[in-house]
C-alpha positions in Angstrom: 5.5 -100.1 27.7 7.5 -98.3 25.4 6.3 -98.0 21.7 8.4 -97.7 18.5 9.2 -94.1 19.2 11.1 -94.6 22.3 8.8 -92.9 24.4 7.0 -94.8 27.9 3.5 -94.8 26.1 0.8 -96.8 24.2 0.3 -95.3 20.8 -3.2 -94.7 20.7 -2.0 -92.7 23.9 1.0 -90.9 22.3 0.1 -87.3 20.7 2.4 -87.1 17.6 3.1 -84.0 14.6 4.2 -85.4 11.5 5.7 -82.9 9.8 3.7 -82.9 6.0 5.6 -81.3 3.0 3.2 -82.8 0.2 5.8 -85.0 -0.8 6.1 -89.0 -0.8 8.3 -89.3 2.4 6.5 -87.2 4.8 3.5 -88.5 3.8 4.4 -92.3 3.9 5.9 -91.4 8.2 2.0 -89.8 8.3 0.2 -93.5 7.0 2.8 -95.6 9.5 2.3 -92.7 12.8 -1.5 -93.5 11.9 -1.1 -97.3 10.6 0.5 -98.2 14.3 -2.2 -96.4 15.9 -0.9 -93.0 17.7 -2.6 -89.9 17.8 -1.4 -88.1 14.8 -1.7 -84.3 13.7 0.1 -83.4 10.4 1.5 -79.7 9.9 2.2 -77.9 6.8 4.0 -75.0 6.2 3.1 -72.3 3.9 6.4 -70.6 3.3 6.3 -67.8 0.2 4.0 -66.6 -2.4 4.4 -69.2 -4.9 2.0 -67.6 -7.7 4.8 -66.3 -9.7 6.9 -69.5 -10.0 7.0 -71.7 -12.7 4.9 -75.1 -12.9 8.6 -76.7 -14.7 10.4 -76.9 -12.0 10.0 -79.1 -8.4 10.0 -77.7 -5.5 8.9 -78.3 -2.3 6.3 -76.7 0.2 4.9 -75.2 -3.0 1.0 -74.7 -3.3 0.5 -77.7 -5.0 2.2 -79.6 -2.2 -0.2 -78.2 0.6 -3.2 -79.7 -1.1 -1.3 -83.1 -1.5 -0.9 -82.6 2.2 -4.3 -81.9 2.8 -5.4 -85.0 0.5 -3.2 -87.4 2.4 -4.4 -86.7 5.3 -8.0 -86.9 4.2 -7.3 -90.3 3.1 -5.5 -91.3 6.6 -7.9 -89.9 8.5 -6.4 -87.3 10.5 -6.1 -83.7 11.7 -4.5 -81.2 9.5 -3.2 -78.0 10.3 -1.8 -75.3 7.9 0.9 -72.6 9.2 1.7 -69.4 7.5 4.9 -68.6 8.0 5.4 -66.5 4.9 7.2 -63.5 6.5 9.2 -65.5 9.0 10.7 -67.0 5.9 11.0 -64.3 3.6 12.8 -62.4 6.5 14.8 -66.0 7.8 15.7 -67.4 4.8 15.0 -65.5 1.6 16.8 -62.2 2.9 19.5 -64.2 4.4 20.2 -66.4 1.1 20.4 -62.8 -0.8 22.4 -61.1 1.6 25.2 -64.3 1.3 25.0 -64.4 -2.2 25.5 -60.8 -2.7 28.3 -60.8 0.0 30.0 -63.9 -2.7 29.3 -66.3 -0.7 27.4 -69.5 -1.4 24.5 -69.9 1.0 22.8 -73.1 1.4 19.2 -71.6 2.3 17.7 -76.1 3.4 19.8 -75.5 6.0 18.3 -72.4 7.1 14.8 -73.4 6.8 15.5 -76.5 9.3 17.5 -74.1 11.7 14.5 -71.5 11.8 10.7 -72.3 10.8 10.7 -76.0 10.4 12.7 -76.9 13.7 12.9 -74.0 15.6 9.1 -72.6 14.9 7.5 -76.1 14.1 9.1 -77.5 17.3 7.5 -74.8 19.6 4.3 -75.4 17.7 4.3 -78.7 18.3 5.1 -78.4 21.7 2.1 -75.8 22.3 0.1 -78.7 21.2 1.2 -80.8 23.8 2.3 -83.3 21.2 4.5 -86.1 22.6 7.4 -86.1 20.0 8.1 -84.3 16.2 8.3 -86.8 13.5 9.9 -85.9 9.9 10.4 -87.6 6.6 13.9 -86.8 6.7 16.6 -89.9 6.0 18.7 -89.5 9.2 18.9 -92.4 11.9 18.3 -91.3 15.4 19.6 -93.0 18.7 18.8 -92.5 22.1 20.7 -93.3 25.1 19.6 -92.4 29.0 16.5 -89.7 27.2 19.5 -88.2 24.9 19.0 -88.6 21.0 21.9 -89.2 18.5 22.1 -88.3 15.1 23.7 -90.9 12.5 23.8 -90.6 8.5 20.8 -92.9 6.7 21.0 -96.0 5.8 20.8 -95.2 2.3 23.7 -93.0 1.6 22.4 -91.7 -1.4 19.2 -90.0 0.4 21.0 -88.8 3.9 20.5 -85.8 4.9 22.1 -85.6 8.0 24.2 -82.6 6.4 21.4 -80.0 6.2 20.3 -80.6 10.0 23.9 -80.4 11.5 22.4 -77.0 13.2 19.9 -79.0 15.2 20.1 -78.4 18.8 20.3 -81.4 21.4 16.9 -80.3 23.0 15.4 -81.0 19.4 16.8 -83.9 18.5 15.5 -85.7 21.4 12.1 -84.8 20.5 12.6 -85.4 17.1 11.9 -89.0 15.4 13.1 -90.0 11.6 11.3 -93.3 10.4 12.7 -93.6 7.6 16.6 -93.7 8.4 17.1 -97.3 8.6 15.0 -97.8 5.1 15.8 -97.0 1.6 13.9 -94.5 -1.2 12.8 -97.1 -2.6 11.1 -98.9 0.0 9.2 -95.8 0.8 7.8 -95.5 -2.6 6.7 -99.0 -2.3 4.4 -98.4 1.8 3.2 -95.5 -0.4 2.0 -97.5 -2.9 0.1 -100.5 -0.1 -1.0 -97.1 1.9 -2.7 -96.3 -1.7 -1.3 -93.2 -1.0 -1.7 -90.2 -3.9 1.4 -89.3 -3.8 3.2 -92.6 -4.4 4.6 -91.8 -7.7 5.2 -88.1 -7.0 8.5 -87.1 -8.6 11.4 -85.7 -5.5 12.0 -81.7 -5.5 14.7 -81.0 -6.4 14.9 -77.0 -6.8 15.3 -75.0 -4.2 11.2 -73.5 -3.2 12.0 -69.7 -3.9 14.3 -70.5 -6.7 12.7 -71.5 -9.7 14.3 -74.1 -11.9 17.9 -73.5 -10.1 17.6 -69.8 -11.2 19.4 -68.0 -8.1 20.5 -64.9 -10.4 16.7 -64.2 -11.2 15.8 -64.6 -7.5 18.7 -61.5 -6.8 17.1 -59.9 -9.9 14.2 -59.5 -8.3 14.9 -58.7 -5.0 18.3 -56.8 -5.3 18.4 -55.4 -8.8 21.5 -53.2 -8.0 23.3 -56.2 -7.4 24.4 -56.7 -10.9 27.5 -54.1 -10.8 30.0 -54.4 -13.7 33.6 -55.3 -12.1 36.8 -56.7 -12.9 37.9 -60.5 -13.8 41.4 -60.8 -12.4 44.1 -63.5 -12.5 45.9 -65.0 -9.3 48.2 -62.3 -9.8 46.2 -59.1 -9.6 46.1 -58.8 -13.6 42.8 -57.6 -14.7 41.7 -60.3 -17.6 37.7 -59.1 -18.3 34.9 -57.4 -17.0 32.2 -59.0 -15.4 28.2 -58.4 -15.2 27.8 -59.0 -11.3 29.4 -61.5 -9.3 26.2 -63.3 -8.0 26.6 -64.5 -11.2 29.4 -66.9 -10.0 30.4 -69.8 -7.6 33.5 -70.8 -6.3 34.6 -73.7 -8.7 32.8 -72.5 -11.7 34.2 -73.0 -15.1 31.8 -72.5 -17.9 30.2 -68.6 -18.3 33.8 -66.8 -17.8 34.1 -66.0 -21.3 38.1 -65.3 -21.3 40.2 -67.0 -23.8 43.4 -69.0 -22.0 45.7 -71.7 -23.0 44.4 -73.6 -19.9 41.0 -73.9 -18.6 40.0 -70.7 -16.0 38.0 -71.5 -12.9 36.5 -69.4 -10.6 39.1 -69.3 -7.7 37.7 -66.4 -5.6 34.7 -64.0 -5.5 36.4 -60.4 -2.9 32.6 -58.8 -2.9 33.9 -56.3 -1.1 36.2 -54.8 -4.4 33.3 -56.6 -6.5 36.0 -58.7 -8.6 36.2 -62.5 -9.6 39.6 -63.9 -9.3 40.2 -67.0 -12.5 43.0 -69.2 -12.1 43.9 -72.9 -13.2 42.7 -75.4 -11.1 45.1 -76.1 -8.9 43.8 -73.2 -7.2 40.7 -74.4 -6.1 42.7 -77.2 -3.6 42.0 -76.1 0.0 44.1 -77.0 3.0 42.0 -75.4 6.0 38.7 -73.5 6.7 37.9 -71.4 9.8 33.8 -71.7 10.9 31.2 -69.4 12.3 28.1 -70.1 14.0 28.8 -73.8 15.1 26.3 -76.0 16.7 28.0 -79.0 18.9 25.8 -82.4 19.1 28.8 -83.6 21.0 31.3 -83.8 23.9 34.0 -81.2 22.5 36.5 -84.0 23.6 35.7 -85.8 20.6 37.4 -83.3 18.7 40.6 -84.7 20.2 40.9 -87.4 17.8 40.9 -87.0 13.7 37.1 -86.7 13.0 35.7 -86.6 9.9 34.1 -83.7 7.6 31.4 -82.9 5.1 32.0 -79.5 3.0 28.6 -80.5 0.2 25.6 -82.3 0.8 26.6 -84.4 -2.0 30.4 -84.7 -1.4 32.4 -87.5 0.3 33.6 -87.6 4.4 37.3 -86.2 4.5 39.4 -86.7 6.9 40.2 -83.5 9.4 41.4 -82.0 12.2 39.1 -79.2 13.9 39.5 -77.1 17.0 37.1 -76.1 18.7 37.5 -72.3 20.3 34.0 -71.2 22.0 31.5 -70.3 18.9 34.5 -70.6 16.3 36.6 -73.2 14.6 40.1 -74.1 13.0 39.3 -76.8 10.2 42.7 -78.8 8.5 41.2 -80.7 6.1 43.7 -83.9 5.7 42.6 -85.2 2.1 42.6 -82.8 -0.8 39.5 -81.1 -1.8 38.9 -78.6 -4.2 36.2 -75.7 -4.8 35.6 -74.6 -1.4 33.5 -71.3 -0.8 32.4 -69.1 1.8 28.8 -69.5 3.3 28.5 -73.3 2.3 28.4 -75.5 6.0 31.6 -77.9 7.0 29.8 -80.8 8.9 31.1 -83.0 11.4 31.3 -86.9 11.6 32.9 -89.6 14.1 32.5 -93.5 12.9 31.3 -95.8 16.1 29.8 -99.0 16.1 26.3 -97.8 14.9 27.7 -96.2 12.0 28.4 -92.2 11.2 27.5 -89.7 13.9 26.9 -86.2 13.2 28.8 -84.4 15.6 27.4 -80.8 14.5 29.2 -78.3 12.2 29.4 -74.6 11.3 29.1 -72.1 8.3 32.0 -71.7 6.4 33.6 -68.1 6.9 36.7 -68.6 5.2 39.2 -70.8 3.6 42.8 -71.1 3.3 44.1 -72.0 -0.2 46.7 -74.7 -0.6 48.4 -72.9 -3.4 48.3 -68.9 -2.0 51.1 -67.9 -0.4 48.6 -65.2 1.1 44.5 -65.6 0.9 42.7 -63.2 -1.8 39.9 -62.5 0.6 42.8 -60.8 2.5 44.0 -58.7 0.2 
């Protein structure tokens, strides 16, 4: 027989790891695993030293979180394991989102996390246990065709998160499952509540775990106090405008916090770390026509890339029609529909449309980006 995850086994017979966050969705894939009857095992991860952070904001994996975990599983009746992965993630994500920041860039440290201690770690974990298949709370859809998985956005468009796992590699996705693709947010909260689940009602995270209330600059503070280096605020011209205090203070795009006077409003147009200025311009200047990639990870045939595909450039941001070659670890983005505010260390993703819906196709880190408007790129200067 082959049970609901795909796999040539009766459930009571199929060992599963439900990966357990605390939250409501990893916790509602731990009551179906165990409410269909396979042999579950959930897995928390103890990622950083959250004693200093404050109680105001959300995040996840905090320690508050690990004893929801633990709860849940008490109530569902099965094993529960905790990792400590602390240094792995300091050194793996923590140093990495620093360094990025403090090279101008704008790291997206979720991403990380799934690339290195949640897929990478987790899935050798799990596979130490002889556990059959990974399961997640993430809303992605997964297909499988002749033992080889597909990635496809959620249902709910709103919730997909398809973006922050375009590093997954083929040998993890086809031992990964995600229950709740096909479903929406709301529906979860509602098995929650008929699992009598205590986490039901449990608010989302939404800051980032190490960054307190969406505080990056006290995170560099901490961690990098010689980052904060006076330096100048020039035009698109080279004219020196203003001083700034540090530029991990700014983000490609930003508008408020500039504190020059102009006829027209100034936006953050470029961020050169290595001269440790912030280039302000109108915002026209923000429209990017191509982006070249670092680091990709391919979930597909590269003959795909033949055709127009389509691309992701924010988690929260629209498909946009593009062109991408594909040279070896590298590639050439032309992005065919305007788009503004682009920056360094953010990840392009990519997308085809077939019959089953949106297919991630993989992606890369953004290394640099080619202005619309500049005859000649800042970062080059």
């Amino acid at each position: 027989m082959i049970n609901s995850l795909g796999i040539k086994k009766s459930p009571k017979n199929t060992k599963i790891v439900v990966a357990m966050s605390g939250g409501v969705d990893s916790s509602v894939v731990a009551g179906l695993m165990k409410e269909q009857g396979y042999d579950v095992t959930g897995i928390t991860l103890k990622l950083y030293d959250d004693a200093k952070l404050s109680d105001n904001g959300r995040q996840c994996c905090a320690g508050k979180d690990i004893i929801d975990a633990k709860r849940v599983s008490e109530s569902l009746n099965i094993n529960h394991k905790i990792l400590y992965y602390q240094k792995k993630f300091k050194n793996e994500v923590i140093d990495s989102f620093i360094d990025s920041y403090v090279a101008g860039e704008t790291p997206i440290p979720c991403v990380q996390c799934n690339q290195t201690v949640k897929f990478r770690d987790l899935f050798k974990f799990s596979k130490e246990l002889n556990a059959d298949a990974l399961v997640t709370g993430h809303y992605v859809i997964r297909d499988e065709k002749n033992g080889k998985g597909k990635m496809y956005r959620a249902k709910d468009s709103s919730r997909d998160q398809s973006y922050f796992l375009f590093s997954t590699t083929q040998e993890q996705l086809n031992y990964l499952r995600f229950p709740l693709g096909a479903i929406n947010k709301s529906e979860t909260r509602e098995i929650a509540s008929k699992l009598k689940l205590n986490v039901a009602k449990k608010p989302d995270s939404q800051d980032i775990c190490f960054v307190p209330n969406g505080n990056y600059a006290s995170v560099i503070q901490k961690y990098r106090p010689q980052s904060f280096k006076k330096g100048d605020i020039l035009n698109v011209e080279g004219k020196k405008l203003g001083t700034h205090d540090g530029i991990i203070n700014y983000t490609i795009g930003q508008r408020k916090g500039i504190k020059i006077s102009n006829k027209e409003p100034l936006y953050v147009i470029d961020i050169i770390a290595k001269t440790n200025s912030i280039i302000v311009g109108p915002q026209d200047f923000l429209n990017i026509k191509k982006l070249f990639l670092r680091d990709i990870n391919l979930l597909s045939d590269k003959k795909i890339f033949k055709d127009d595909i389509f691309i992701k450039v924010r988690s929260t941001g629209k498909l946009l029609k593009a062109k991408a070659t594909i040279k070896e670890n590298n590639a050439n983005v032309e992005i065919l529909q305007n788009e503004k505010g682009i920056s360094p260390g953010q990840a392009c993703v990519f997308y085809s449309k077939d019959n089953f819906g949106d297919r991630l196709l993989g992606g890369g880190w953004i290394d640099k980006v080619f202005n619309k408007n500049l005859s000649t790129q800042l970062t080059d200067q």
